[in-house]
Chimera marker file (.cmm) of the C-alpha trace (Angstrom):
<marker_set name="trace">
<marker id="1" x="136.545" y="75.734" z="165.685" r="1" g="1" b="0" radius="0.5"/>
<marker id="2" x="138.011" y="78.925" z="165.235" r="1" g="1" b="0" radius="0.5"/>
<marker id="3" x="138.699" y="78.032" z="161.523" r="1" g="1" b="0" radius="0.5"/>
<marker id="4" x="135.181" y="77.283" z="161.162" r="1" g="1" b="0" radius="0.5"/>
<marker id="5" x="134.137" y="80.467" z="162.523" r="1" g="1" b="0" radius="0.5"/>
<marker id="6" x="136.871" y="82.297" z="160.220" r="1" g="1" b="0" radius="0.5"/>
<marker id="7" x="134.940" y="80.090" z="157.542" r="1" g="1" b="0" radius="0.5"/>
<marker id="8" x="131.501" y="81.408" z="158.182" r="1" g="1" b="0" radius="0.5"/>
<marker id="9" x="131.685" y="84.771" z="158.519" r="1" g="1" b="0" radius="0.5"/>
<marker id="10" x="134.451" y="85.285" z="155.660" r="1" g="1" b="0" radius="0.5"/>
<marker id="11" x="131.310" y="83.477" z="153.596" r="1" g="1" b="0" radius="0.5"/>
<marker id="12" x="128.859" y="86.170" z="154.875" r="1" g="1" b="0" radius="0.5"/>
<marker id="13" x="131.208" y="88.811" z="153.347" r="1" g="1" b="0" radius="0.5"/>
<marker id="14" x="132.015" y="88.164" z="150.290" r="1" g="1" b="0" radius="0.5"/>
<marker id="15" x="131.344" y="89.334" z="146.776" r="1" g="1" b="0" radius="0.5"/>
<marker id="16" x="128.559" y="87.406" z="145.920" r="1" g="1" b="0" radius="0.5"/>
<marker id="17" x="125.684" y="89.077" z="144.428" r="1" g="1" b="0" radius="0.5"/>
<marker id="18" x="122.453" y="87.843" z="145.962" r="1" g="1" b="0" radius="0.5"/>
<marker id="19" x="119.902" y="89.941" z="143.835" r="1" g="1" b="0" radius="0.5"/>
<marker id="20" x="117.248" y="87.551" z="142.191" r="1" g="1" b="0" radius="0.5"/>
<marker id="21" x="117.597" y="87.256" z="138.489" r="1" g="1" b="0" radius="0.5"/>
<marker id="22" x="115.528" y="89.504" z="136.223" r="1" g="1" b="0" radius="0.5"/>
<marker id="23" x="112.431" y="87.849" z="135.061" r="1" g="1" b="0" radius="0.5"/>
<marker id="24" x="111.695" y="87.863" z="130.963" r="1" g="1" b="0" radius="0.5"/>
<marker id="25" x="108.882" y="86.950" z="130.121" r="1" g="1" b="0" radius="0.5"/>
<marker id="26" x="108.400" y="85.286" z="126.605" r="1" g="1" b="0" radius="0.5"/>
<marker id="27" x="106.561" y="87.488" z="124.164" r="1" g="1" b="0" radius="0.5"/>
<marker id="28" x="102.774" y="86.772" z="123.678" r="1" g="1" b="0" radius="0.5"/>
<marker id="29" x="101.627" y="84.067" z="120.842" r="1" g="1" b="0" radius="0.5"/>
<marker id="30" x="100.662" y="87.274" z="118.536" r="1" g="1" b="0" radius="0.5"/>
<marker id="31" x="103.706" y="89.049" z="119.505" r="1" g="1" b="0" radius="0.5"/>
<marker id="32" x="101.844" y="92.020" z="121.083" r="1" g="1" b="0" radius="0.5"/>
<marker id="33" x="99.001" y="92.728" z="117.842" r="1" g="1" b="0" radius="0.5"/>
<marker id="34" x="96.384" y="94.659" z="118.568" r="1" g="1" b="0" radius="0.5"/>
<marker id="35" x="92.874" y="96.067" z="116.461" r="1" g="1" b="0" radius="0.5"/>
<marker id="36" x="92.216" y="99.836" z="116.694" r="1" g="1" b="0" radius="0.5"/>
<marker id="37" x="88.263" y="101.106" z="115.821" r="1" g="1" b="0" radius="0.5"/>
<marker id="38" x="89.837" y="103.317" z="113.326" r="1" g="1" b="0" radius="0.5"/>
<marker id="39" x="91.045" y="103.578" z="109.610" r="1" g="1" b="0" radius="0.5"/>
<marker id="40" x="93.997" y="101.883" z="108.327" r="1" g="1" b="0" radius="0.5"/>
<marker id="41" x="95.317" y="105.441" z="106.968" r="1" g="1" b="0" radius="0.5"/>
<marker id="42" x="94.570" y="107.494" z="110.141" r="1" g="1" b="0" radius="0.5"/>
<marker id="43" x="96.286" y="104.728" z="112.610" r="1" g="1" b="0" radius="0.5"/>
<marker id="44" x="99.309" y="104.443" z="110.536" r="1" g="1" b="0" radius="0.5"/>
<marker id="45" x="99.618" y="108.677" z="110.389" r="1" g="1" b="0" radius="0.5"/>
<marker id="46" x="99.227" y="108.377" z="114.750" r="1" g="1" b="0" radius="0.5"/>
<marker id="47" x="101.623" y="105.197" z="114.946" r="1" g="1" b="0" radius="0.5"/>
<marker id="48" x="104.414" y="107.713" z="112.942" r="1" g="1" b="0" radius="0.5"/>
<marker id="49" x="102.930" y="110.881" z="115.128" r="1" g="1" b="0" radius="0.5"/>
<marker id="50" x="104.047" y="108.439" z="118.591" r="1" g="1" b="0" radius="0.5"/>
<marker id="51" x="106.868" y="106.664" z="117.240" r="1" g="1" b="0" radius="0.5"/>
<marker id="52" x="109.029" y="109.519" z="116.374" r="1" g="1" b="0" radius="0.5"/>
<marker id="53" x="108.180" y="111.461" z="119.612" r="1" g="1" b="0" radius="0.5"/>
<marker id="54" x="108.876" y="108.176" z="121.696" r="1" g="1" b="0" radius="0.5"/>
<marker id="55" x="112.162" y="107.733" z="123.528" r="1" g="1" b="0" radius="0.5"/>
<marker id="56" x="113.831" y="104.861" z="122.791" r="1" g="1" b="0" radius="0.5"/>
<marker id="57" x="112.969" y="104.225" z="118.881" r="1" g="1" b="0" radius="0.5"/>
<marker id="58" x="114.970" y="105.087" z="116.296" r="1" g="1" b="0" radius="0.5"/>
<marker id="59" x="112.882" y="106.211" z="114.074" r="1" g="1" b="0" radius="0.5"/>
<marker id="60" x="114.613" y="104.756" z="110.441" r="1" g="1" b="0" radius="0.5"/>
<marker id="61" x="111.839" y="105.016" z="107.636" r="1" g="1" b="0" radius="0.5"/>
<marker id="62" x="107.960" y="104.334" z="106.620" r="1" g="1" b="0" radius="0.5"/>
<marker id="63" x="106.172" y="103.371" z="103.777" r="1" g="1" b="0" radius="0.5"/>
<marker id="64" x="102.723" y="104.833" z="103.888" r="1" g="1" b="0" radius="0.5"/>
<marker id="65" x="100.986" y="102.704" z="100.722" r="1" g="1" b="0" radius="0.5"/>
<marker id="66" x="102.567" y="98.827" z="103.054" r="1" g="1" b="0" radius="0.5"/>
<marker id="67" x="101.483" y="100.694" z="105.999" r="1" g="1" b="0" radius="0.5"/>
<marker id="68" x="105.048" y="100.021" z="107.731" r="1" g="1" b="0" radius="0.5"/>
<marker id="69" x="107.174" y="101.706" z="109.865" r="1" g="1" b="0" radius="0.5"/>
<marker id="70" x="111.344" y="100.815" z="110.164" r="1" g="1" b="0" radius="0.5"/>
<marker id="71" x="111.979" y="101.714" z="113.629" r="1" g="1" b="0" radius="0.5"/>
<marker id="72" x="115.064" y="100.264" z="116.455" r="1" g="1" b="0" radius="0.5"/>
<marker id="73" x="113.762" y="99.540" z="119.691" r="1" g="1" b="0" radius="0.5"/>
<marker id="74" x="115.731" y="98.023" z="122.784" r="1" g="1" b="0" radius="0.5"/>
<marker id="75" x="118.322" y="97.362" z="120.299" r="1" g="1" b="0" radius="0.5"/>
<marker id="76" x="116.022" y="95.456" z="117.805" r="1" g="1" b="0" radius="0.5"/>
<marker id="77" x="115.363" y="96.466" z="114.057" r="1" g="1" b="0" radius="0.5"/>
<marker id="78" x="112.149" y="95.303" z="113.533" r="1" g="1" b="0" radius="0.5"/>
<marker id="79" x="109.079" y="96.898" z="111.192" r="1" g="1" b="0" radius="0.5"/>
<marker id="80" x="105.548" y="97.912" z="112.444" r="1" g="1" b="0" radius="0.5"/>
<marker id="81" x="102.531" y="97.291" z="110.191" r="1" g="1" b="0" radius="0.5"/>
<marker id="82" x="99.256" y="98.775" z="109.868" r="1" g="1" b="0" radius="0.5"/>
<marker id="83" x="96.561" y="96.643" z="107.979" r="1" g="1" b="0" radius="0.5"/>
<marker id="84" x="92.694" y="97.367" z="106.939" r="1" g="1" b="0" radius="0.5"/>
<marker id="85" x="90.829" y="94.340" z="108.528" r="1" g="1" b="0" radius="0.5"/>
<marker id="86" x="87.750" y="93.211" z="106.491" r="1" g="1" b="0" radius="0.5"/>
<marker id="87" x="84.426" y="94.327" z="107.452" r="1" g="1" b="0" radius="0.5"/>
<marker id="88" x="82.443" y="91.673" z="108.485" r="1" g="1" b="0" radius="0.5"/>
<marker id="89" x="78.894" y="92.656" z="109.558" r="1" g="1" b="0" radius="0.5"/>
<marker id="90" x="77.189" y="96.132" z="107.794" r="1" g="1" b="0" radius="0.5"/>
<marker id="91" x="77.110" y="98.922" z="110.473" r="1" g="1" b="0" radius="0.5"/>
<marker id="92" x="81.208" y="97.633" z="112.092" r="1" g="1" b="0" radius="0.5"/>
<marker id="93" x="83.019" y="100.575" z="111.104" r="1" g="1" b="0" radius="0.5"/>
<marker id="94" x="86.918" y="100.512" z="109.940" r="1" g="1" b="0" radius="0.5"/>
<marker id="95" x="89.391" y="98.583" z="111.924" r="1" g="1" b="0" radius="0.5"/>
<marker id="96" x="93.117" y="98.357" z="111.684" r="1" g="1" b="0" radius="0.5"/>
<marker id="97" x="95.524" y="95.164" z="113.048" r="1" g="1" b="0" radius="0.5"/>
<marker id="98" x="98.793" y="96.632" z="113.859" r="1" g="1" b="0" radius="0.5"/>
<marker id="99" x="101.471" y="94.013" z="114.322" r="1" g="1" b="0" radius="0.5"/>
<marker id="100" x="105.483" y="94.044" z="114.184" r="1" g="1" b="0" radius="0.5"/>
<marker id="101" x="107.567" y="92.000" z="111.749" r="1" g="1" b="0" radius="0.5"/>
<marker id="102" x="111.085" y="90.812" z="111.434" r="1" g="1" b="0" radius="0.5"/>
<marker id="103" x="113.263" y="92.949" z="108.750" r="1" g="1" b="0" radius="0.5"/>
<marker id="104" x="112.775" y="91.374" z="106.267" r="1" g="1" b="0" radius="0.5"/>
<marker id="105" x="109.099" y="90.690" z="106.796" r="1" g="1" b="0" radius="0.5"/>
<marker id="106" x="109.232" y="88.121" z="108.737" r="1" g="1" b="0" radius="0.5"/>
<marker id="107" x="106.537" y="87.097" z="111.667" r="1" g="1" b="0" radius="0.5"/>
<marker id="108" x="108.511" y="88.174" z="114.720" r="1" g="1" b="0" radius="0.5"/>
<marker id="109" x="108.153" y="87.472" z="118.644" r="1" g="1" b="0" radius="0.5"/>
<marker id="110" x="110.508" y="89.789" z="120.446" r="1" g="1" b="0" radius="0.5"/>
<marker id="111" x="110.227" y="91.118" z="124.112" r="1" g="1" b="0" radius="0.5"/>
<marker id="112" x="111.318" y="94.603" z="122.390" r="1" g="1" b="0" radius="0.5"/>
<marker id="113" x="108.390" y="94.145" z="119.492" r="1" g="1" b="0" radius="0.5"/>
<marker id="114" x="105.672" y="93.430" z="122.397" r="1" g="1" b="0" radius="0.5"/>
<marker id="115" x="106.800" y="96.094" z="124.539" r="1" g="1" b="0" radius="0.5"/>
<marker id="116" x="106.704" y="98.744" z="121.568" r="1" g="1" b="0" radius="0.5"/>
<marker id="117" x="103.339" y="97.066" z="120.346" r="1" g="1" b="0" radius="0.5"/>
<marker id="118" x="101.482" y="97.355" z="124.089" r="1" g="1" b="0" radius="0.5"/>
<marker id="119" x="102.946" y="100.901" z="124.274" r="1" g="1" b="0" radius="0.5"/>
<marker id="120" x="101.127" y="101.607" z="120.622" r="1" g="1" b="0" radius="0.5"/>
<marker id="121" x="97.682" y="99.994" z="121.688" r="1" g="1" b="0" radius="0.5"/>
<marker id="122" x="97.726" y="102.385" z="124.838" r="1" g="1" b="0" radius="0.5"/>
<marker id="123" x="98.436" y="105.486" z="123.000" r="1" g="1" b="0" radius="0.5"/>
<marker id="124" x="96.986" y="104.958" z="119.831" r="1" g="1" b="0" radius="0.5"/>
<marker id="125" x="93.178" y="105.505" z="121.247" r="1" g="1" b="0" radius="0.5"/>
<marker id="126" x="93.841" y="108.498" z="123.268" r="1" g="1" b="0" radius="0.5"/>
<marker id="127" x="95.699" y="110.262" z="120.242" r="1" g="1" b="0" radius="0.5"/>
<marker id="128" x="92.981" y="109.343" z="117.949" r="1" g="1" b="0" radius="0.5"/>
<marker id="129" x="90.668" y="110.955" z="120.248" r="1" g="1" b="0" radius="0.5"/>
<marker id="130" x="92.323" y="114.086" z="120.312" r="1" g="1" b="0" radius="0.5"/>
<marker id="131" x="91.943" y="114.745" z="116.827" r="1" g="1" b="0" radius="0.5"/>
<marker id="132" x="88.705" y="112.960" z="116.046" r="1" g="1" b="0" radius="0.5"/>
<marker id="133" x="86.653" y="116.035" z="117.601" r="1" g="1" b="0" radius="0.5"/>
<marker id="134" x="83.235" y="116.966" z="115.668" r="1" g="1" b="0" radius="0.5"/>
<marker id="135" x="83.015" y="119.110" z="113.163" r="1" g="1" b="0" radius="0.5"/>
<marker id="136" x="80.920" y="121.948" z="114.051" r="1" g="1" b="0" radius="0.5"/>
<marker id="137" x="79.275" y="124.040" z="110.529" r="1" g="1" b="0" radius="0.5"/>
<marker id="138" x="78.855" y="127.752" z="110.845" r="1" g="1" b="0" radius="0.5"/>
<marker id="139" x="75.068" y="128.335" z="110.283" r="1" g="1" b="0" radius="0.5"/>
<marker id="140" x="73.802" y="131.157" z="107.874" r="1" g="1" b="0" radius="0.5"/>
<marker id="141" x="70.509" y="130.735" z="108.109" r="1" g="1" b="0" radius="0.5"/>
<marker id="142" x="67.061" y="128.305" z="107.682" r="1" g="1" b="0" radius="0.5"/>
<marker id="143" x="68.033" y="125.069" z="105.710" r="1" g="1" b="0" radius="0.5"/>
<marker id="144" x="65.896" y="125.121" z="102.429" r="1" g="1" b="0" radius="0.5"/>
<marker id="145" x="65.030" y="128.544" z="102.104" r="1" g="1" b="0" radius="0.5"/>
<marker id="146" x="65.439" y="130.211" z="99.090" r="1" g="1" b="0" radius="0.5"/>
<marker id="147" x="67.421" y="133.055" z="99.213" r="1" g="1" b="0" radius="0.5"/>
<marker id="148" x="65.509" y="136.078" z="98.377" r="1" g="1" b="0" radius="0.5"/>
<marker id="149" x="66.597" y="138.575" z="95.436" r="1" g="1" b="0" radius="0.5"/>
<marker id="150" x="67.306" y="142.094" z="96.850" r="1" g="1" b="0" radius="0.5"/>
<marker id="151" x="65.247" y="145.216" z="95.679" r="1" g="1" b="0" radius="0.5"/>
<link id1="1" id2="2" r="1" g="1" b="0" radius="0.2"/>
<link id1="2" id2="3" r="1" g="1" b="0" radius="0.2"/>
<link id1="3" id2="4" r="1" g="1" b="0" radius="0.2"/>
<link id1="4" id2="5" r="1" g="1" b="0" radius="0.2"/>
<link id1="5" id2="6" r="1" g="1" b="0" radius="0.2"/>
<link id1="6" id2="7" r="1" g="1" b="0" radius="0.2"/>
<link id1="7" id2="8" r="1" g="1" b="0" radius="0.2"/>
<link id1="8" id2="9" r="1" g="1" b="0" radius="0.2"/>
<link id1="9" id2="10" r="1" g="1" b="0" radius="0.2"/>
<link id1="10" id2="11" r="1" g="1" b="0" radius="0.2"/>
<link id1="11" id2="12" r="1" g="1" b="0" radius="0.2"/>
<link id1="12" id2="13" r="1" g="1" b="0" radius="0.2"/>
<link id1="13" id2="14" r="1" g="1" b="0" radius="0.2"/>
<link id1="14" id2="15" r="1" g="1" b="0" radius="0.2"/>
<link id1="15" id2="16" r="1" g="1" b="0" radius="0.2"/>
<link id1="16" id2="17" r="1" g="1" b="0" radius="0.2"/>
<link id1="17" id2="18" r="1" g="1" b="0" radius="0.2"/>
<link id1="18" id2="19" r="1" g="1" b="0" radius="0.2"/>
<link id1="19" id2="20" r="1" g="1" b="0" radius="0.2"/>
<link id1="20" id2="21" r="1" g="1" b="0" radius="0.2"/>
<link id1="21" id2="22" r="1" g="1" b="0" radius="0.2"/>
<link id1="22" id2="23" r="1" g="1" b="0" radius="0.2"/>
<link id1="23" id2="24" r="1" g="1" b="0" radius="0.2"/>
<link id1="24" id2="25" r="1" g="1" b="0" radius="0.2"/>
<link id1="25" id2="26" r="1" g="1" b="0" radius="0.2"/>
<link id1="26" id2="27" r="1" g="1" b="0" radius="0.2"/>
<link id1="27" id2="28" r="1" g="1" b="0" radius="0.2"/>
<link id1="28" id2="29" r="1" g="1" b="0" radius="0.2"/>
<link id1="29" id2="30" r="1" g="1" b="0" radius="0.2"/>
<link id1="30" id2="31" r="1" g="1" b="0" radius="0.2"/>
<link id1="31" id2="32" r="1" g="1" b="0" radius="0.2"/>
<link id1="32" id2="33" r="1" g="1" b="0" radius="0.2"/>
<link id1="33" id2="34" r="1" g="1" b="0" radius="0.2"/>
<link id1="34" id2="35" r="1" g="1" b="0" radius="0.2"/>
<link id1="35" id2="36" r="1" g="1" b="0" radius="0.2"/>
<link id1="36" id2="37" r="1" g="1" b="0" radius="0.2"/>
<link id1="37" id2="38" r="1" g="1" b="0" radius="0.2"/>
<link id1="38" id2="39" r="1" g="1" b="0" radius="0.2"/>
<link id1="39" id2="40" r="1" g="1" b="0" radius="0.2"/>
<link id1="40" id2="41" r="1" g="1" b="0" radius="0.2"/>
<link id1="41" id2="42" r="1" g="1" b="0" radius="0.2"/>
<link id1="42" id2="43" r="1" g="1" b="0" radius="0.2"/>
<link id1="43" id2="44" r="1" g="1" b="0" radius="0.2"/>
<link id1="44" id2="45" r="1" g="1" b="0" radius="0.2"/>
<link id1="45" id2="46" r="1" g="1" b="0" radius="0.2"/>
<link id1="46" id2="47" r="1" g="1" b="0" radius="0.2"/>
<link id1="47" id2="48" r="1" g="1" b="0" radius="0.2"/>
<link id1="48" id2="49" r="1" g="1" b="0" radius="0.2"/>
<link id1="49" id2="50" r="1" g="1" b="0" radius="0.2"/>
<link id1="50" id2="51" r="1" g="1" b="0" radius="0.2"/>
<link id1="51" id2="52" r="1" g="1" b="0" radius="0.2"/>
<link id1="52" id2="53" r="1" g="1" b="0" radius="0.2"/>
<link id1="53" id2="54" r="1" g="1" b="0" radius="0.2"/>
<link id1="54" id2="55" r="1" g="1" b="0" radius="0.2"/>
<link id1="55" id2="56" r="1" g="1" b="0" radius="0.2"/>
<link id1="56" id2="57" r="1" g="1" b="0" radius="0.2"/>
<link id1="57" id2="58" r="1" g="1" b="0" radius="0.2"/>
<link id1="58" id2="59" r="1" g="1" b="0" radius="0.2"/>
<link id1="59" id2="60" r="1" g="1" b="0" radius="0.2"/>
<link id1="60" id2="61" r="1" g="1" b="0" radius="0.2"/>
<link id1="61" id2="62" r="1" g="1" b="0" radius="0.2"/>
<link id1="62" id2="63" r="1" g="1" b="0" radius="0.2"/>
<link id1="63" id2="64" r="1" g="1" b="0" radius="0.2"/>
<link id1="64" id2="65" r="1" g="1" b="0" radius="0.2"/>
<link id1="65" id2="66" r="1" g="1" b="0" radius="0.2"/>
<link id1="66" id2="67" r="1" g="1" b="0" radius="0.2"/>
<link id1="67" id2="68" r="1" g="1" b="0" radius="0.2"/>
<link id1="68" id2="69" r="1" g="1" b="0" radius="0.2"/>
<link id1="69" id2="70" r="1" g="1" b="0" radius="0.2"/>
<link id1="70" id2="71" r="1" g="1" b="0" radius="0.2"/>
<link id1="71" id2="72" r="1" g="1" b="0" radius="0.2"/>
<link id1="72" id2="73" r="1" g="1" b="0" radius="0.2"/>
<link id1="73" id2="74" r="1" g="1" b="0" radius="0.2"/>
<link id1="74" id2="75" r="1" g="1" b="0" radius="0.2"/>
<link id1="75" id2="76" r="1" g="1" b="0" radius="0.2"/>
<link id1="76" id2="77" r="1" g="1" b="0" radius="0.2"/>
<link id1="77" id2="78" r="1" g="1" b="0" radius="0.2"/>
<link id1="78" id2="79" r="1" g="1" b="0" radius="0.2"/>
<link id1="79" id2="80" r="1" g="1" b="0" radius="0.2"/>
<link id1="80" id2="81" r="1" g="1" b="0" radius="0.2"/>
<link id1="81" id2="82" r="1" g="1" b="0" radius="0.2"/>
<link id1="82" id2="83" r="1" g="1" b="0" radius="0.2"/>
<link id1="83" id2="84" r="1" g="1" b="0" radius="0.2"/>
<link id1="84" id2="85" r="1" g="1" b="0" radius="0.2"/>
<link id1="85" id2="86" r="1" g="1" b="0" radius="0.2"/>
<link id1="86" id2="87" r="1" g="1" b="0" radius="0.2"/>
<link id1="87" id2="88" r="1" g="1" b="0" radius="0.2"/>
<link id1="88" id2="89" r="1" g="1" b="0" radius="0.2"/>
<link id1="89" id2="90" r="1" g="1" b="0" radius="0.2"/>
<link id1="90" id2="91" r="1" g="1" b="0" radius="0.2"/>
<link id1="91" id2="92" r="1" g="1" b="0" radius="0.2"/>
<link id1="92" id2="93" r="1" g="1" b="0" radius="0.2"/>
<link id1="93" id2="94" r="1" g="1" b="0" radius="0.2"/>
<link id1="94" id2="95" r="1" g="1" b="0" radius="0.2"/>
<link id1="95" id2="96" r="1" g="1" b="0" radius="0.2"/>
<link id1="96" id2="97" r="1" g="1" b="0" radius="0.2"/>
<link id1="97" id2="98" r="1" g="1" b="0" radius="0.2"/>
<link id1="98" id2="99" r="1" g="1" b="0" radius="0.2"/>
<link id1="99" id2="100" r="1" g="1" b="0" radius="0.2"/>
<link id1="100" id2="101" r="1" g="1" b="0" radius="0.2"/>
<link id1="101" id2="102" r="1" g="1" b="0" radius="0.2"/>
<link id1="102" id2="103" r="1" g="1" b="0" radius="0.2"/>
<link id1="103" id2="104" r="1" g="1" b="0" radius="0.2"/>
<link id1="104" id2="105" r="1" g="1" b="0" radius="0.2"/>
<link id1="105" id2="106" r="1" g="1" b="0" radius="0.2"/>
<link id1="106" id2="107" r="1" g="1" b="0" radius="0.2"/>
<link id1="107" id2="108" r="1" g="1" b="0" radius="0.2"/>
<link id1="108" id2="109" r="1" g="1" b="0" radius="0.2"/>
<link id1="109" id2="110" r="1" g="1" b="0" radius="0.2"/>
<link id1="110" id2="111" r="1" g="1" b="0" radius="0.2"/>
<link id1="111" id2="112" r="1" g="1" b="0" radius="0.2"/>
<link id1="112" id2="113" r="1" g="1" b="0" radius="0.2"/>
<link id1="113" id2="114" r="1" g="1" b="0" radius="0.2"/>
<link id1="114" id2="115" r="1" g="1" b="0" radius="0.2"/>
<link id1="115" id2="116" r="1" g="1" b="0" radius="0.2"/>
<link id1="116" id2="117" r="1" g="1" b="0" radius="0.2"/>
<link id1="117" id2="118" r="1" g="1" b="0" radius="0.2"/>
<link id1="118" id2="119" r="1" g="1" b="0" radius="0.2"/>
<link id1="119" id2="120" r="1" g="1" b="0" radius="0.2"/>
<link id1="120" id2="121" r="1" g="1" b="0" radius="0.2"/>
<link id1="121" id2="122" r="1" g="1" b="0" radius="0.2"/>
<link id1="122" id2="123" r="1" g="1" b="0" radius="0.2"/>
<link id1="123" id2="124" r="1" g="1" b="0" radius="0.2"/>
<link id1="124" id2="125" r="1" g="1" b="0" radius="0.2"/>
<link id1="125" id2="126" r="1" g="1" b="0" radius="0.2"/>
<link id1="126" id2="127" r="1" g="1" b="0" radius="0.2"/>
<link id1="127" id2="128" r="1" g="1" b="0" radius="0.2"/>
<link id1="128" id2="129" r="1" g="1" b="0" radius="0.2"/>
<link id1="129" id2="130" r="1" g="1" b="0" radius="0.2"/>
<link id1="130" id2="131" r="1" g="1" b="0" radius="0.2"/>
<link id1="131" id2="132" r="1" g="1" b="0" radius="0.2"/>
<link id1="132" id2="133" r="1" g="1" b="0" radius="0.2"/>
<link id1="133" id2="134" r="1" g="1" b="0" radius="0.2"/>
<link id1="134" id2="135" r="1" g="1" b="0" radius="0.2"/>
<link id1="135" id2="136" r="1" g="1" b="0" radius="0.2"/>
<link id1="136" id2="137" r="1" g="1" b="0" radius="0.2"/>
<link id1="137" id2="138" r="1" g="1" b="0" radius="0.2"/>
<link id1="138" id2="139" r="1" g="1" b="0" radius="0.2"/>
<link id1="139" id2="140" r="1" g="1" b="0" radius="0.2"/>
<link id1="140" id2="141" r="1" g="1" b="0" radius="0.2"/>
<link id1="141" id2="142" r="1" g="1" b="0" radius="0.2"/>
<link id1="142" id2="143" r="1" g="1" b="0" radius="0.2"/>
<link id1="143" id2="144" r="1" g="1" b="0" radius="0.2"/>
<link id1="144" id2="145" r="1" g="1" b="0" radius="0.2"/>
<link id1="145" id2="146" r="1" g="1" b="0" radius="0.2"/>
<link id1="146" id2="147" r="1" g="1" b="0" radius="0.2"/>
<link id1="147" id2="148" r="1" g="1" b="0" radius="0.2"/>
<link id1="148" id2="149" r="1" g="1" b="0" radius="0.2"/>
<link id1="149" id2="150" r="1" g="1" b="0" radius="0.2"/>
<link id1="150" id2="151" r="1" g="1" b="0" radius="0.2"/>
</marker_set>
């Protein structure tokens, strides 16, 4: 009995690590892709404007006329894209898929991409919105009027 005992509580005390394991969960079917309301050229130039003020990427190049972005993230090498999307209907405005793809331009379905991607289609809006402010003319007078010659 006593060994038993011994048995029991020397089981209670040992090293074993009873933490659950750390659920992953699989990236999404489009790997995180998202649509912004705004042009292809502007998204790309807030996409850098994040990116290199983000912690965690390594920011590692760009090509503004692909639209791409090299960046590491969570210890992944992997390239963002920005990409016109057609306009369908008159009166839709500009939109812009942004996606990530393998190095070599591969489709790509990493945790890391996804993560980066969702972080992106957070930020990208509010950024946007900070510089998208109307522009505001200085008037100088009646619209149409002839100026009149001084005597």
């Amino acid at each position: 009995m006593a060994t038993a005992l011994a048995l029991v509580v020397g089981g209670c005390h040992g090293d074993t690590d009873l933490r659950p394991e750390p659920v992953v969960f699989p990236a999404p079917a489009d790997g995180g892709a998202f649509t912004v309301t705004e042009s292809m050229l502007d998204t790309w130039n807030t996409i850098g404007k994040i990116l290199v003020a983000l912690d965690g990427v390594q920011y590692e190049g760009r090509a503004q006329m692909l639209g791409l972005y090299d960046v590491r993230y969570r210890g992944e090498h992997f390239l963002v894209r920005t990409r016109a999307l057609v306009i369908e209907t008159p009166g839709q405005g500009l939109r812009t898929r942004v996606d990530a793809l393998g190095p070599q331009g591969q489709a790509i379905q990493s945790a890391a991409a996804a993560d980066l991607l969702q972080v992106l289609a957070r930020r990208v809006p509010a950024e946007v919105a900070l510089y998208r402010q109307p522009v505001k003319l200085p008037t100088t007078g009646k619209r149409g009027s002839k100026a009149r010659p001084r005597k």
